[in-house]
PARO-788615 format. One record per residue (C-alpha): residue in one letter; z negated, y negated, x negated; residue number from 1. Coordinates in nm, 4 decimals. Example, Ala and Ser with C-alpha at 12.3 -4.5 7.8 and 13.67 -1.06 7.14 Angstrom:
r type A, c3 -0.7800, c2 0.4500, c1 -1.2300, seq 1
r type S, c3 -0.7140, c2 0.1060, c1 -1.3670, seq 2
END
This chain:
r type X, c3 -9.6345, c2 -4.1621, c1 6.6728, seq 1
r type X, c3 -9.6095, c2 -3.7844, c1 6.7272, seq 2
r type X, c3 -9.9614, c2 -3.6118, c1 6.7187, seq 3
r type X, c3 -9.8252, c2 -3.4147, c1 6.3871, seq 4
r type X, c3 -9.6529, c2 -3.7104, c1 6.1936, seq 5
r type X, c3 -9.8368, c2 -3.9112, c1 5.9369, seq 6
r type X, c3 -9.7088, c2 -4.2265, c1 5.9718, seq 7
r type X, c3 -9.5859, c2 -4.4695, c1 6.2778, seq 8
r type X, c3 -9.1958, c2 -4.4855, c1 6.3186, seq 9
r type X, c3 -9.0373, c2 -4.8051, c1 6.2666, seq 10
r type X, c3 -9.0307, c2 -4.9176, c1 6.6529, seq 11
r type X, c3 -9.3802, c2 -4.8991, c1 6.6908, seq 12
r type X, c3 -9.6368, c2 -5.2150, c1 6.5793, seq 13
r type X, c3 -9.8887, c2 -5.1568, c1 6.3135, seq 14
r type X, c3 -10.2213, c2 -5.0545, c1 6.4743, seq 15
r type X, c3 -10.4683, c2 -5.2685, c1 6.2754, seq 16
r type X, c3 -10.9116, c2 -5.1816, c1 6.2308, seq 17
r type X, c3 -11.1729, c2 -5.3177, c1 6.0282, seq 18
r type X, c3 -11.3614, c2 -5.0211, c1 5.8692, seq 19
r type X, c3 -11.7488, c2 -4.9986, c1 5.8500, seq 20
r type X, c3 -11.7736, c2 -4.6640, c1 5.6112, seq 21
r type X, c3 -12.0266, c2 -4.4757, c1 5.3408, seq 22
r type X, c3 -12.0667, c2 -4.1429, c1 5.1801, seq 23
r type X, c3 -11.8338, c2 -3.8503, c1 5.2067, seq 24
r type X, c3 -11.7729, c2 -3.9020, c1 5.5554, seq 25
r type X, c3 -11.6739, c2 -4.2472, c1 5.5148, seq 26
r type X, c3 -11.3808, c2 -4.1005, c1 5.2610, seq 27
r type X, c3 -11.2616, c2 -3.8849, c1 5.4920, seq 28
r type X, c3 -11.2019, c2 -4.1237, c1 5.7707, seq 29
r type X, c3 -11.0768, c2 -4.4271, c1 5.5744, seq 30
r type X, c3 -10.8253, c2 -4.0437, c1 5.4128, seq 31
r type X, c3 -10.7286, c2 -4.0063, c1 5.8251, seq 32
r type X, c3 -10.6840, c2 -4.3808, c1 5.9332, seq 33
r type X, c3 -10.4610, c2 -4.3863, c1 5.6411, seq 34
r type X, c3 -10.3016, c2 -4.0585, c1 5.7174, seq 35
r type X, c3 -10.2286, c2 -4.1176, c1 6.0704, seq 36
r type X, c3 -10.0576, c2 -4.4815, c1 5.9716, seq 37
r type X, c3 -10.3285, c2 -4.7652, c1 6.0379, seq 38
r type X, c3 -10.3573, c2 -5.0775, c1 5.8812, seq 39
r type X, c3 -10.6849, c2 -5.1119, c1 5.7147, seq 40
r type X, c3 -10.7552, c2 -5.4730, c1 5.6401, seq 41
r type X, c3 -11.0920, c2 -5.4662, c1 5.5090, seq 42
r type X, c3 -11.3715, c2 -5.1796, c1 5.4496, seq 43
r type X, c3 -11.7164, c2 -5.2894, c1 5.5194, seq 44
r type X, c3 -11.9508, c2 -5.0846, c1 5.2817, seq 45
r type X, c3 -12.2642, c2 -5.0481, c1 5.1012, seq 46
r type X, c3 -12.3735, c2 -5.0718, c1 4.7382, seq 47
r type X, c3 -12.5095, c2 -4.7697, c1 4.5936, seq 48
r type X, c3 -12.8707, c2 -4.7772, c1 4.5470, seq 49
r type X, c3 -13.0476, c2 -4.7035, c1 4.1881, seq 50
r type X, c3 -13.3373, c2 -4.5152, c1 4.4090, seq 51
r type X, c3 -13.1230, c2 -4.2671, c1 4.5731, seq 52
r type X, c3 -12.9354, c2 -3.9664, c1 4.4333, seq 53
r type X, c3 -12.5722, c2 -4.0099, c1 4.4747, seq 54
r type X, c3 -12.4374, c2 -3.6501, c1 4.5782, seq 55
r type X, c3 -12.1423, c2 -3.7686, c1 4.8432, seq 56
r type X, c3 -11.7681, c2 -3.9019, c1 4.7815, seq 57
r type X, c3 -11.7267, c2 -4.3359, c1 4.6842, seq 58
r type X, c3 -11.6078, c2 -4.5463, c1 4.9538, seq 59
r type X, c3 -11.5936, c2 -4.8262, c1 4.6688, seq 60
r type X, c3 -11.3791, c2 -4.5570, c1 4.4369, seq 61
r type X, c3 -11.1277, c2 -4.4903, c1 4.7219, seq 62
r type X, c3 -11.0671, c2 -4.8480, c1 4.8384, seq 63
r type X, c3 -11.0237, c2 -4.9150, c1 4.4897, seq 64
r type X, c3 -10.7664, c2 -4.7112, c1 4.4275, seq 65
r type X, c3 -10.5971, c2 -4.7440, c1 4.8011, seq 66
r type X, c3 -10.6324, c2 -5.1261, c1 4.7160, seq 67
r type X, c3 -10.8062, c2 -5.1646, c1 5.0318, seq 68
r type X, c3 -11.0516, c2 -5.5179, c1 5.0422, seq 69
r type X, c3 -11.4052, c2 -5.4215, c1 5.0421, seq 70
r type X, c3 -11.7386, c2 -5.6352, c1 5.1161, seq 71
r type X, c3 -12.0917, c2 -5.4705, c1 5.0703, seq 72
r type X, c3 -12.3387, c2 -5.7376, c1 5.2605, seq 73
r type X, c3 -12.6527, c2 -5.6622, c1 5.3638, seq 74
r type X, c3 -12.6424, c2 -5.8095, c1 5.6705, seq 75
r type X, c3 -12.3116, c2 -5.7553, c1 5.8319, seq 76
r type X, c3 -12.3870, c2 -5.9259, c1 6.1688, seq 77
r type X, c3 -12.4156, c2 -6.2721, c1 6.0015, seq 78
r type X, c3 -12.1859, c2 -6.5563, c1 6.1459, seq 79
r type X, c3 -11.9932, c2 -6.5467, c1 5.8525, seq 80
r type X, c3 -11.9053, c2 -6.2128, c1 5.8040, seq 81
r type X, c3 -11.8198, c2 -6.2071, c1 6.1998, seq 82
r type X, c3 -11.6095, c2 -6.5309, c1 6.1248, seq 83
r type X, c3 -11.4053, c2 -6.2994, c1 5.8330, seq 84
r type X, c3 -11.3557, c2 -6.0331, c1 6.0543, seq 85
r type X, c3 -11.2844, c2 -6.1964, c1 6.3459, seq 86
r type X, c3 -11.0284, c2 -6.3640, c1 6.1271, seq 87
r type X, c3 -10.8029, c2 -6.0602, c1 6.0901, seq 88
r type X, c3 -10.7794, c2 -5.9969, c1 6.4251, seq 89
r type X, c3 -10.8142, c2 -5.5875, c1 6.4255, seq 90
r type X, c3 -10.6963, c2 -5.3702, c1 6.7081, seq 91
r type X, c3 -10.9796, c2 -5.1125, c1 6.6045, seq 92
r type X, c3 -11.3344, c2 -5.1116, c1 6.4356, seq 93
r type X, c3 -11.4553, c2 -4.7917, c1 6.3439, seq 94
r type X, c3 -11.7400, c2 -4.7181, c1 6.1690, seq 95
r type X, c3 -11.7940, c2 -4.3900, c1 5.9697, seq 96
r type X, c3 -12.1655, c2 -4.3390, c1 5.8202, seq 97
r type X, c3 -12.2405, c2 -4.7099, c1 5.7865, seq 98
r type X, c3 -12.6133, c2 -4.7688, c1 5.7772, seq 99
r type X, c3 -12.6583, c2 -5.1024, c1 5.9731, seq 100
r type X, c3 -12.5993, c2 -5.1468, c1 6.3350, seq 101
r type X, c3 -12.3675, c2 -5.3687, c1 6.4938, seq 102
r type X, c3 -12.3863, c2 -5.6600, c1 6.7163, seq 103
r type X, c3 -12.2321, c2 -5.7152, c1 7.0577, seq 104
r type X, c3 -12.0651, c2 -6.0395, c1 6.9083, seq 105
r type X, c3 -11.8926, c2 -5.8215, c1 6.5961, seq 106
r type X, c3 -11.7723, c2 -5.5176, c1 6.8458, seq 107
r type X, c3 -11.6324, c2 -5.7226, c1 7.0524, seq 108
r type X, c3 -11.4257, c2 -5.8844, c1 6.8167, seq 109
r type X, c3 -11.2169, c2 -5.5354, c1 6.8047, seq 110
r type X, c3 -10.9498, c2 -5.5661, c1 7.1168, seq 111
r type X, c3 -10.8809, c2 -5.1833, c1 7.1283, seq 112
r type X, c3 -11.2482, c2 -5.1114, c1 7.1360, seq 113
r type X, c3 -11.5393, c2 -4.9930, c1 6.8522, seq 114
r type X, c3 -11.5811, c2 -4.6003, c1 6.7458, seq 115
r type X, c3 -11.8247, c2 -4.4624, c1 6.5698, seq 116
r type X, c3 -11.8341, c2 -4.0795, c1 6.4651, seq 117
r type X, c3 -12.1443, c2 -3.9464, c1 6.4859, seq 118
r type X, c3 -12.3435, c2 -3.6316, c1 6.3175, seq 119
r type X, c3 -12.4501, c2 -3.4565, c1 6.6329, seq 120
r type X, c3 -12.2993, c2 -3.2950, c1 6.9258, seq 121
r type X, c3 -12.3867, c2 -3.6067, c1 7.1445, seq 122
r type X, c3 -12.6171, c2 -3.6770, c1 7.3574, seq 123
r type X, c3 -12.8423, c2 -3.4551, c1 7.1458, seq 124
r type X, c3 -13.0034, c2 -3.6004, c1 6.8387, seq 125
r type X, c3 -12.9113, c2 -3.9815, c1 6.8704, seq 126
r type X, c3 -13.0095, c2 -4.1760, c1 6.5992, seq 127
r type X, c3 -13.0785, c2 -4.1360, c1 6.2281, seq 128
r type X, c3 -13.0221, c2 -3.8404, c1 5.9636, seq 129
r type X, c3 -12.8948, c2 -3.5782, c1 6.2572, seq 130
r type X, c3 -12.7911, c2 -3.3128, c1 6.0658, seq 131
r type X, c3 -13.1481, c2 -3.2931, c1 5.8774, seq 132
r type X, c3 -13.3060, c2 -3.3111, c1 6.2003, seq 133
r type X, c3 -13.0964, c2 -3.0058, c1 6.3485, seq 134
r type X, c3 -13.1742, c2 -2.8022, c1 6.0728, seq 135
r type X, c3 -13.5440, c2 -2.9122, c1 6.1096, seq 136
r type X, c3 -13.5855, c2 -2.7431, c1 6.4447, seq 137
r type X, c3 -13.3921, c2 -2.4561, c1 6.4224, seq 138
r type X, c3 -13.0568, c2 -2.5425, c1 6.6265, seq 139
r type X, c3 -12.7895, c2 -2.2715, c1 6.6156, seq 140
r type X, c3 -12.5102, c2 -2.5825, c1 6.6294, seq 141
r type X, c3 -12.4119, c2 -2.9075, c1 6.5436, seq 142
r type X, c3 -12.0806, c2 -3.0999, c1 6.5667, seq 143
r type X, c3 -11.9500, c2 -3.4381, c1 6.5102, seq 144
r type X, c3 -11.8810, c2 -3.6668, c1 6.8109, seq 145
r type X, c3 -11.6524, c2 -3.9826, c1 6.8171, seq 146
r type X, c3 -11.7614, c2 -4.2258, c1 7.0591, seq 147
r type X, c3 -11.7690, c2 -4.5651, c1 7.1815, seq 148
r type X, c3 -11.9675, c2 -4.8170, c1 7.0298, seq 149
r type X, c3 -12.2492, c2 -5.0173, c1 7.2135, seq 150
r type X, c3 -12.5226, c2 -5.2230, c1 7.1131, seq 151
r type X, c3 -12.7713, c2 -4.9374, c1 7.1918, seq 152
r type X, c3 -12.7351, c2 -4.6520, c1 6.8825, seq 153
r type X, c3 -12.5319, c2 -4.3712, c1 6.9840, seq 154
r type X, c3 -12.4843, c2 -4.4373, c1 7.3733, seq 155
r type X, c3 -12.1346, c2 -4.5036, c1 7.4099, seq 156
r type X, c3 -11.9011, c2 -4.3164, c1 7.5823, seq 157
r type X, c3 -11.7921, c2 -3.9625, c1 7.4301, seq 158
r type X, c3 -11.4380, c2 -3.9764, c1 7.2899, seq 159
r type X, c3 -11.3878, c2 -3.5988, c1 7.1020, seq 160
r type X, c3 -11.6231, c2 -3.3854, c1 6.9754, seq 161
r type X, c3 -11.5945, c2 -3.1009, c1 6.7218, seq 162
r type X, c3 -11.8709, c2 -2.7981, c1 6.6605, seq 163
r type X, c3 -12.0197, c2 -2.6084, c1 6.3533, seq 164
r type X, c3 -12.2332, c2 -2.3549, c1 6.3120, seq 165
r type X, c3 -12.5954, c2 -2.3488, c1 6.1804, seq 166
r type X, c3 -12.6316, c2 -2.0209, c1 5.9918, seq 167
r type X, c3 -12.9837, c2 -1.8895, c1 5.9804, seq 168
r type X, c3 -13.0119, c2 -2.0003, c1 5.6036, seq 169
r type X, c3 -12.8052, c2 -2.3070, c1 5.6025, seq 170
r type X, c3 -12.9875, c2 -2.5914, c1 5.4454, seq 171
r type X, c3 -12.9024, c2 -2.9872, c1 5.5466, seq 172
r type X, c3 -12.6504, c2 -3.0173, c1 5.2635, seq 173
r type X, c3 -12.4325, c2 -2.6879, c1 5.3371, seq 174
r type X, c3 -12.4130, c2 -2.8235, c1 5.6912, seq 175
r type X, c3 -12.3315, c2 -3.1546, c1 5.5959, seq 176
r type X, c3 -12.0030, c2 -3.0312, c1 5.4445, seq 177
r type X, c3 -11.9135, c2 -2.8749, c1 5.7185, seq 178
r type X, c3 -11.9861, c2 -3.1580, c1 5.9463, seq 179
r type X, c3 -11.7488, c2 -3.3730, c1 5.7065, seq 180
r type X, c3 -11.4467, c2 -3.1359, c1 5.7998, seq 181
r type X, c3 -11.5567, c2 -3.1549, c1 6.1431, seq 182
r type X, c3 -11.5505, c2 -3.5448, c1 6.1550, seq 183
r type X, c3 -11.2569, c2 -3.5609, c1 6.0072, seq 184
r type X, c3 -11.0917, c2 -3.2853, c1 6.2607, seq 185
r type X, c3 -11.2467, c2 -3.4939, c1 6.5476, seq 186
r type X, c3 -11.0812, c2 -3.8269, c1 6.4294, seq 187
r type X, c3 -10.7414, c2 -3.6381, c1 6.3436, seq 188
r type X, c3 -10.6782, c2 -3.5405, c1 6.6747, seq 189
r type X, c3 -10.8598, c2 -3.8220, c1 6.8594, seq 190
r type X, c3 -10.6606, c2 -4.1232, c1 6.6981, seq 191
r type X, c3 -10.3320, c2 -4.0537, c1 6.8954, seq 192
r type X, c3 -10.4814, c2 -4.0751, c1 7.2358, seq 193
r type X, c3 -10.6654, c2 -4.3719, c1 7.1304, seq 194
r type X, c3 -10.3614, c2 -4.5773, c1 6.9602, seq 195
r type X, c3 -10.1615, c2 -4.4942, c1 7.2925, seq 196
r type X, c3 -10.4184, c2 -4.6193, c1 7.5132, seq 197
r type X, c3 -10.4731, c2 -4.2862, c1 7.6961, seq 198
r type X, c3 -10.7823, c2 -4.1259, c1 7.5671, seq 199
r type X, c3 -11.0162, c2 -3.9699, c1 7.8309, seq 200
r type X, c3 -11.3716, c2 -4.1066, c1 7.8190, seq 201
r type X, c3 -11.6575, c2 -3.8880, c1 7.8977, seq 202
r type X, c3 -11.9910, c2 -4.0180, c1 7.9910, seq 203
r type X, c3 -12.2746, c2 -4.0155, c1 7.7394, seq 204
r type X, c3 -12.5657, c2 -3.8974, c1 7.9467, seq 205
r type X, c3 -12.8916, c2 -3.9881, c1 7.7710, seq 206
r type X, c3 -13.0872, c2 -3.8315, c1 7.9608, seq 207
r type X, c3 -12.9820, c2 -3.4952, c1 7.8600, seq 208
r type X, c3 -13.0171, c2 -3.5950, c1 7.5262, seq 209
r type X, c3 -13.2586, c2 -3.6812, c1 7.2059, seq 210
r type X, c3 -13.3570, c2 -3.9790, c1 7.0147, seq 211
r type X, c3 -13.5112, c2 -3.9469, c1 6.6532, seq 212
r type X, c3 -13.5397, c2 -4.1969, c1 6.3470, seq 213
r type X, c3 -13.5465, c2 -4.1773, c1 5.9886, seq 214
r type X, c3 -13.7249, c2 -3.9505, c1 5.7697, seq 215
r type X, c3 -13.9291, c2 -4.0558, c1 5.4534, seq 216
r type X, c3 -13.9982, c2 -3.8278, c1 5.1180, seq 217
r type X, c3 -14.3784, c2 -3.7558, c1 5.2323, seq 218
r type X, c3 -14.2172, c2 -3.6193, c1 5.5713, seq 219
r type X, c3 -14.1452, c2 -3.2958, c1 5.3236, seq 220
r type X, c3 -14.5089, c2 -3.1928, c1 5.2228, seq 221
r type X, c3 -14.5726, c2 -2.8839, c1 5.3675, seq 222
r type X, c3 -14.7980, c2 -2.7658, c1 5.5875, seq 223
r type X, c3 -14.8926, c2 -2.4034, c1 5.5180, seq 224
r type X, c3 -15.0821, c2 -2.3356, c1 5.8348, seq 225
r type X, c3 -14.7990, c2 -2.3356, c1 6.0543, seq 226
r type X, c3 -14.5306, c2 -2.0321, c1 6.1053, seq 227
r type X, c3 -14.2663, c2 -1.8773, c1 5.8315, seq 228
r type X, c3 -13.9914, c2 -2.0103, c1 6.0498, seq 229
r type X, c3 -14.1388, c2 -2.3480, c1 6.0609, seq 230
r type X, c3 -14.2136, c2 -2.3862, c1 5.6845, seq 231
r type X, c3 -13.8657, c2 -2.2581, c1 5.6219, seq 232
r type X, c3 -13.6770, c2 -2.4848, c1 5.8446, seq 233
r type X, c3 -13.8429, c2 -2.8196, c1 5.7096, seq 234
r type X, c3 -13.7717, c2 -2.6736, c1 5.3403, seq 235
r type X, c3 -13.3864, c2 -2.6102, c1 5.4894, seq 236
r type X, c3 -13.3600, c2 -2.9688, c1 5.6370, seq 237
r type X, c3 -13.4655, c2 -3.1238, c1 5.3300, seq 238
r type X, c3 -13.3764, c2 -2.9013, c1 5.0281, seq 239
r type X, c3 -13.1979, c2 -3.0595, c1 4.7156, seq 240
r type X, c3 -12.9989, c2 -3.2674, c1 4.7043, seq 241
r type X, c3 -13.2810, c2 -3.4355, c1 4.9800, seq 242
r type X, c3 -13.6117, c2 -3.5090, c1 4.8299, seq 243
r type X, c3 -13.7296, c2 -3.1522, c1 4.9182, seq 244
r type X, c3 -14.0649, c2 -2.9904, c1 5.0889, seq 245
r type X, c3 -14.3635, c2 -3.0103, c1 4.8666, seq 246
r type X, c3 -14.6519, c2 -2.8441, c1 4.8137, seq 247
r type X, c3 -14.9111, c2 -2.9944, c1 4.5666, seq 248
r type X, c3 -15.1502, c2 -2.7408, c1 4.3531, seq 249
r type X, c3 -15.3992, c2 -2.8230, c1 4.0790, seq 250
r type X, c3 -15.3211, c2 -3.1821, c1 4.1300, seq 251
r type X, c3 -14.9309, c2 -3.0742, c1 4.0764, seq 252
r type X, c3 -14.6610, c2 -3.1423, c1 4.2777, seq 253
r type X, c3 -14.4009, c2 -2.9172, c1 4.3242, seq 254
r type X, c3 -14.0759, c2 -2.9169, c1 4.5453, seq 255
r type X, c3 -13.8941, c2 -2.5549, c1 4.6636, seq 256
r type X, c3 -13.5302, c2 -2.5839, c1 4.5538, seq 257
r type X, c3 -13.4349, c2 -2.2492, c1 4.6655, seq 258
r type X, c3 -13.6253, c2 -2.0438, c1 4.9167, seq 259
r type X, c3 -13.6038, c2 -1.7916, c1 5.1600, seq 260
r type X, c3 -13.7776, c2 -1.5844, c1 5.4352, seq 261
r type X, c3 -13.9445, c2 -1.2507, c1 5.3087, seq 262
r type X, c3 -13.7553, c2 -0.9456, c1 5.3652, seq 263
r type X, c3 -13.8184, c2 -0.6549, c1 5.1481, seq 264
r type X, c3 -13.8023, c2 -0.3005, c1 5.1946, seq 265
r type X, c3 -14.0726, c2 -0.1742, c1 4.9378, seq 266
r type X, c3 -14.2702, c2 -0.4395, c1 4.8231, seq 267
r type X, c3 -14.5638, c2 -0.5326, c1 5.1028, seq 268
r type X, c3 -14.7010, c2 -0.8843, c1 5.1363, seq 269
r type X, c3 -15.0659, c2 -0.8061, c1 5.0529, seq 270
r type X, c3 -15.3030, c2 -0.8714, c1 5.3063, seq 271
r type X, c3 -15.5541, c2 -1.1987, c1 5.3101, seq 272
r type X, c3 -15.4047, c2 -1.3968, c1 5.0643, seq 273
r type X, c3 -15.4858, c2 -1.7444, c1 5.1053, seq 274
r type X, c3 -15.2641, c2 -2.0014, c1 5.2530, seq 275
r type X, c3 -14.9534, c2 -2.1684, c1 5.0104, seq 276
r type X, c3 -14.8364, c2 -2.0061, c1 4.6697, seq 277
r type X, c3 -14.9783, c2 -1.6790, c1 4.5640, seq 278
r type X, c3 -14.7902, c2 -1.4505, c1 4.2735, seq 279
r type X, c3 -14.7294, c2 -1.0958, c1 4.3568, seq 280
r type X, c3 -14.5830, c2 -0.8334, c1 4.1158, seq 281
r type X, c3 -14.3991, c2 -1.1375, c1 3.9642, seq 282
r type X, c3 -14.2586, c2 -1.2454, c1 4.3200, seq 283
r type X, c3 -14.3980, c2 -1.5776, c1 4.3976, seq 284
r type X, c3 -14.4738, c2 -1.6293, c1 4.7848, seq 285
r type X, c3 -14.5171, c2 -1.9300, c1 5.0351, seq 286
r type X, c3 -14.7796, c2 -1.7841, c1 5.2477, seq 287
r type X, c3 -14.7856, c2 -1.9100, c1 5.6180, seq 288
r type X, c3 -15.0022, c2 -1.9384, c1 5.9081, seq 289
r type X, c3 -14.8785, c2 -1.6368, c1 6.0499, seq 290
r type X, c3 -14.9534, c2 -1.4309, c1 5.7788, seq 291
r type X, c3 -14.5699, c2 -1.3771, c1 5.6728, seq 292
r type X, c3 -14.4434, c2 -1.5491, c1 5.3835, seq 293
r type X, c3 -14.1180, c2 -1.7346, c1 5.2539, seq 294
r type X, c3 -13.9978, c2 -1.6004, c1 4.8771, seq 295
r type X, c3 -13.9380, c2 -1.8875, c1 4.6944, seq 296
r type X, c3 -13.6984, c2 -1.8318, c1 4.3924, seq 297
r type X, c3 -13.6953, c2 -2.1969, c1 4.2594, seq 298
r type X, c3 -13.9473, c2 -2.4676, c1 4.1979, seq 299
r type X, c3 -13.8988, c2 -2.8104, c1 4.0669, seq 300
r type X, c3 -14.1584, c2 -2.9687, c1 3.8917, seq 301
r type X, c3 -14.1503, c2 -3.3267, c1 3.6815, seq 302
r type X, c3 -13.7822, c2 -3.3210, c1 3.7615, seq 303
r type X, c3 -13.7074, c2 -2.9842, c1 3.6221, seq 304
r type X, c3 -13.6563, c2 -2.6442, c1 3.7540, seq 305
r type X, c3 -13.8811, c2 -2.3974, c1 3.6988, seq 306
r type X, c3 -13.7906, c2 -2.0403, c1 3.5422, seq 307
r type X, c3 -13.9237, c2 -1.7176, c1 3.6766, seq 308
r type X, c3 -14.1827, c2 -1.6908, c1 3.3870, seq 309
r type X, c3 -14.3215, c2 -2.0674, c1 3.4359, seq 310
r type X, c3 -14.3776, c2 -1.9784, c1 3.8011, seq 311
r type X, c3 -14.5696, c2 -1.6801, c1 3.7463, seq 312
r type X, c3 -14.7477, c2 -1.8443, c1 3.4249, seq 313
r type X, c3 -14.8331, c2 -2.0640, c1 3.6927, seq 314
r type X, c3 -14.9172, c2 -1.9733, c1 3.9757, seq 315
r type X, c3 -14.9856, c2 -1.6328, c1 3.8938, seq 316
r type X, c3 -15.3261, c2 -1.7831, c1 3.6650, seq 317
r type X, c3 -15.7147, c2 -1.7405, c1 3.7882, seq 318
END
């Protein structure tokens, strides 16, 4: 296969893999596997769950029209589903944005080896939701980063890696879609090195590296006593279509949908306002523990956004 062609030429065998794939990610790998002429014989997924909102691409929708088989259990490490896969006999497993590890017993059932792309610029920020953690403390840059897989999350060895940029006001979600064209870059140019057996493996060194796990809704409520930049990132890592930062007043909850760091050239932040939302000539304010402020411009509230006028009829009140 040349490293531009989209398919294998006749003299060369079918490279075979067993896919474990979700979200938007998950499309655009099953898209590249496809593209670069392997043999999918089954996609290992996930149903959709009725708590979460669905804002990514359908893994179930693309196998469905690529007539690719797809399984959804919730345990994929059971003897039977090892049994199945072990069954076709792939050359590859790869595993794009699947949500359940997997066991020694099912990787090694691949005889080319198990990939995983990851959300981070590996070894930093191993583990789960990377790109909302990034945003969360500020980083300049993430990437995606194939690697190998091993039984201990994110540790394998470092196959390709690809890097975006952070912008200063970059939320998780704008990131996010550019770390799916990244991932999809990284397995592009990755796949002929690894189909011919030649791909350069670089070690994974944890100890330069970062661990973190999940976050829940509640990790959004906001805490008003530390910095602007600090209140600003978490609202960043978790805007819409996340759960959002929250702030509760009067017994109200309310989640910023749209914010931003104060910057104006005439109107002043007036001094000794009190901590969280304050109205100001119709400008309504996130004040911080260092005494700046974000601007927020949106506010959801019972599940709907807030106009300008509700704000200040709001917040602006004695």
């Amino acid at each position: 296969m040349s490293d531009t062609g989209f398919a294998q030429t006749a003299e060369q065998p079918t490279t075979s893999a067993v896919v474990f794939a979700y979200h938007t990610v998950g499309v655009r790998s099953i898209k590249t596997l496809l593209a670069r002429g392997i043999d999918i014989r089954l996609v290992v997924s996930h149903e959709d769950s009725a708590n979460e909102t669905i804002w990514f691409e359908s893994v179930a929708a693309l196998c469905e029209e690529q007539r690719i088989p797809r399984i959804t259990p919730d345990n994929p490490n059971t003897p039977e589903i090892i049994a199945k896969i072990a069954a076709l006999k792939p050359d590859f497993i790869f595993s794009f944005y699947y949500r359940n590890m997997l066991s020694a017993e099912m990787l090694e059932i691949a005889s080319r080896g198990a990939y995983n792309l990851h959300g981070s610029l590996l070894p930093k920020y191993r583990g789960r939701v990377p790109v909302n953690w990034a945003v969360f403390y500020g980083e300049t840059e993430t990437g995606a980063t194939l690697h190998e897989m091993t039984v201990k999350p994110d540790a394998g060895a470092i196959i390709a890696q690809t890097s975006v940029p952070i912008l200063p006001d970059d939320t998780a979600f704008e990131v996010f879609g550019k770390l799916s064209v990244a991932a999809e870059q990284t397995l592009w140019h990755a796949l002929p090195s690894l189909i011919a057996g030649t791909a350069i493996k670089i070690p994974n060194d944890l100890s330069q590296g970062s661990y973190f796990g999940g976050r829940r809704p509640e990790d959004g409520r906001i805490d008003w006593s530390q910095s602007t930049q600090q209140v600003y990132n978490l609202h960043r890592a978790v805007a819409p279509p996340y759960p959002g930062a929250f702030t509760e007043q009067d017994g109200e909850k309310f989640i910023i949908e749209k914010a931003r760091i104060f910057k104006h050239a005439t109107l002043k932040l007036p001094a000794n306002l009190p901590l969280g939302i304050s109205v100001v000539d119709n400008v309504i304010f996130g004040v911080c523990g260092d005494g700046k402020a974000i601007e927020i411009l949106a506010l959801q509230h019972q599940g709907r956004t807030m106009d300008n006028q509700a704000l200040v009829k709001f917040f602006g009140r004695t």
